[in-house]
N, C-alpha and C positions, 0 to 999 in steps of 0.2 A: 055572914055567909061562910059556909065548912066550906072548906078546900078538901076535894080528894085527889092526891095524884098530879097535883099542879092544877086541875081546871076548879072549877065551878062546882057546888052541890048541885045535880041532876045533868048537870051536862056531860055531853059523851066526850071523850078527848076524841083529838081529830086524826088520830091512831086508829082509833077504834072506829071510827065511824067509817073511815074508807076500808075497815079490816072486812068486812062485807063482801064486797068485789072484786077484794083480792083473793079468795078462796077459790081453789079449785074446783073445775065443775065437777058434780057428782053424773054427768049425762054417759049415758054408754060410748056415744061416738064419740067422746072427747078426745083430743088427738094433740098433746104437748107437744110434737112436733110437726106436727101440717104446716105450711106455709102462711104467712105470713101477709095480707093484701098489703096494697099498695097504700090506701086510706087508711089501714091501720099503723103501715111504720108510722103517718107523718101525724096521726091524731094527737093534738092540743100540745104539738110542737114549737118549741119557741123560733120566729121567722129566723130567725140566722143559724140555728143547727139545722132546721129544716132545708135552709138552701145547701147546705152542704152536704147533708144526705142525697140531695137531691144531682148535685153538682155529681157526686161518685156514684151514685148510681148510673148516670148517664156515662160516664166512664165505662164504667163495665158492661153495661150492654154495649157500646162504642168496640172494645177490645175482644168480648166475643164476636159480633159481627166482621170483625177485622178477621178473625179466627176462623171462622166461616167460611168468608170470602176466600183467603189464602188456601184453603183445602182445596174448594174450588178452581181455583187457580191453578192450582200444581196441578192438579187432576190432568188439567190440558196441558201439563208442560208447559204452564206460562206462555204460551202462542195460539193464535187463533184470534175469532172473530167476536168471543166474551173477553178476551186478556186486553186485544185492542180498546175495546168501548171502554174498560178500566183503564188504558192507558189515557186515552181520550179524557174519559171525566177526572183523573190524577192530573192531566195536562192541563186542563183548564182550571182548578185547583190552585196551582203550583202560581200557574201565570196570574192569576188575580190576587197571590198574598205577596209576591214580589211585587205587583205594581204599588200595591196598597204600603209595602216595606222601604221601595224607593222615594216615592212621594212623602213621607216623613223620615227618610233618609235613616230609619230606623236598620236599615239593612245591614248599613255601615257599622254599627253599636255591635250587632252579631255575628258579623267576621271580627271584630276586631275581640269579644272575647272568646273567639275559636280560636285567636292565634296567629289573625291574619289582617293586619291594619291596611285599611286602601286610601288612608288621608285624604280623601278627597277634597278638592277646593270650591273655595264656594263658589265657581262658577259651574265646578258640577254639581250642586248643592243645587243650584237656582237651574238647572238645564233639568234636573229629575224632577225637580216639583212643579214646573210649568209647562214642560214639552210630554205631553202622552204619547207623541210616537216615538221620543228615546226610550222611556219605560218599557213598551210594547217589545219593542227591537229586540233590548236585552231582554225581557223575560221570556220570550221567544226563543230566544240562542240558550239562555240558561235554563231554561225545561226540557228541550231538546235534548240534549247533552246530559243532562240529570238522568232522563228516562235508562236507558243505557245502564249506568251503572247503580240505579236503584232495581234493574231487576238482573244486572250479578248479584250484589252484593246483599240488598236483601231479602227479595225472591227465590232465587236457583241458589244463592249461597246461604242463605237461613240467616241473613243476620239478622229481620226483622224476628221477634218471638213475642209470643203473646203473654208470656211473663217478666216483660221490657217494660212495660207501663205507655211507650208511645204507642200510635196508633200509627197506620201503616202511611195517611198523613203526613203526621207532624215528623215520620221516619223521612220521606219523601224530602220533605222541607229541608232537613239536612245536606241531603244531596245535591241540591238546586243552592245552599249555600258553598257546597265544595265548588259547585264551576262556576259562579257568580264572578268571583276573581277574576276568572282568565278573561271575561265577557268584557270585564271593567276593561281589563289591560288590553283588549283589541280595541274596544272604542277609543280608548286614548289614543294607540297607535295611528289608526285611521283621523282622529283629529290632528294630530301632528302631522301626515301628508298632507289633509288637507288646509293648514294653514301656511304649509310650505307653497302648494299649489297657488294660493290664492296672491303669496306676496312675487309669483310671478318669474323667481328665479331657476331656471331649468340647472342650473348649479348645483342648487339644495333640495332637488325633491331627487330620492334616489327610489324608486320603484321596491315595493316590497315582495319580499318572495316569497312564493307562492308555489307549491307542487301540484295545481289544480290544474286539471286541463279536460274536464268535464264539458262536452258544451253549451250546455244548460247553464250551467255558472257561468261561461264566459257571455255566452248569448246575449242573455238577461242581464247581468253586472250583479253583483251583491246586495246593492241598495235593494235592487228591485225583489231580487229575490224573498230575502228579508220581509220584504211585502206582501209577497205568495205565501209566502208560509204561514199565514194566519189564515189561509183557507184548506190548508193540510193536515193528516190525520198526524196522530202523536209519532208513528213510524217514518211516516213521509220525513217529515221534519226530522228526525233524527238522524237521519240517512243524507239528508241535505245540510244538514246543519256540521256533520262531520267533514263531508266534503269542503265544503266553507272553512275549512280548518284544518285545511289538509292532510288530512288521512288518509292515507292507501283505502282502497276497496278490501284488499288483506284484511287489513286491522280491523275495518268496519265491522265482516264479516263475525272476527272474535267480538269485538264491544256489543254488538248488535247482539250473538247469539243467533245471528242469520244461517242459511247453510249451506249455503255457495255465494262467490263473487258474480253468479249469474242474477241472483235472489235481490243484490243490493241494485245489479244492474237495471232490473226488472223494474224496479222500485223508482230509479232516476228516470226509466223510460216513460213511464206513466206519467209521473210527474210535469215532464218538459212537456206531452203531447198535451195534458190538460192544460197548461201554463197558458202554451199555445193558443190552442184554439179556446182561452178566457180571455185573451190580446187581442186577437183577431174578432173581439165581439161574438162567438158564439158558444155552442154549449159543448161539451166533452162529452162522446159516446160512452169513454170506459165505463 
């Protein structure tokens, strides 16, 4: 048998054979640069570069849509009746990757490589993974409080940008890790009254202080409160949850981005009367 060129007498090398279709077309409309389908990136792709084109491509429409959205957004000044329902669907967001963070206590891993170790023991180890209305509680106070300064900082302040590579999400999630901390250290506090409380010595329980004097807060008590709040919109809660942590109406005003102490007042009034009349067994006209 002659060898030509490495192969076989009569056979085509296997250069030559696929050199066929790789020729440019000779068609009028030919167009080396038209786009590109979707079926043709991933044809007779091997599955694991396939999934990663696939993975980044979902990326980048994810970060345009983010893009979109944010234009939108500003449009209205980040306030209104579209910024809510986005606060709304971010709030629900936020509260369902904290629970899911708590419950494998994975939460803990990511303050502690932000900088901020909450050593928790394992009795709160085994309180997050068994009890769903402590998870609840905190991701409620910790979304609350996030919402606020994810839209200073990066909404109205630009820190989110669409050539950050996060998605306005996982920017979110950041935020909900910065007050995650303070939420831990009130639950602890409140567990240390209450085991002072329980061993009975008015000696050792010293009342904590507090510059609340809302009457919705005192009315209701905190627990209960805490408990209303998972029927409130992302603002309601925000506005609640501040108070709960004593904050002037002042302050609120700036963190909120509200535009009077009449605005946040408005906001608690509502609040209490629907509370209200959801106690009293019936429905809220607001």
């Amino acid at each position: 048998m002659v060898v030509v060129g490495g192969g076989a007498a009569g056979e085509v090398p296997a250069g030559e054979a696929h050199g066929a279709a790789l020729q440019p077309s000779d068609r009028a409309d030919f167009n080396l640069g038209q786009p590109v389908s979707q079926p043709d990136v991933l044809a007779n792709m091997n599955k694991l570069f396939a999934n990663d084109t696939r993975r980044l491509q979902e990326n980048l429409q994810r970060r345009e849509a983010d893009r979109l959205l944010l234009t939108d957004l500003a449009a209205g000044d980040f306030t209104g009746l579209r910024y809510r329902r986005f606060e709304d669907e971010l709030a629900a967001y936020g509260m369902a990757v904290l629970r899911g963070w708590m419950h494998s206590s994975y939460i803990f891993t990511l303050t502690a490589t932000r900088g901020f170790s909450l050593n928790p023991s394992d009795a709160e180890l085994e309180e997050l993974f068994r009890d769903s209305d402590v998870r609840e509680e905190l991701a409620i106070m910790t979304v609350a409080l996030a919402l606020p300064r994810f839209r200073k900082n990066a909404l109205v302040g630009g820190g989110w940008r669409f050539e950050g590579g996060a998605s306005l999400a996982t920017y979110f999630m950041g935020a909900c890790l910065y007050e995650f901390p303070n939420q831990m250290r009130t639950r602890r506090a409140q567990r240390r009254r209450w085991q002072l409380q329980d061993r009975g010595d008015p000696q050792l329980v010293t009342p904590m202080e507090s510059n609340i004097d809302d009457p919705a807060v005192i009315t209701i008590g905190d627990q209960r409160v805490r408990d209303d709040l998972t029927r409130a919109d992302a603002r309601t809660r925000a506005v609640v949850a501040l108070t709960l942590d004593g904050y002037s109406q002042e302050e609120m005003v700036e963190l909120l981005g509200e535009t009077s102490v009449r605005a946040i007042e408005g906001v608690l009034h509502r609040w209490r009367k629907k509370e209200k009349t959801a106690h009293q067994g019936g429905r809220s006209r607001d």
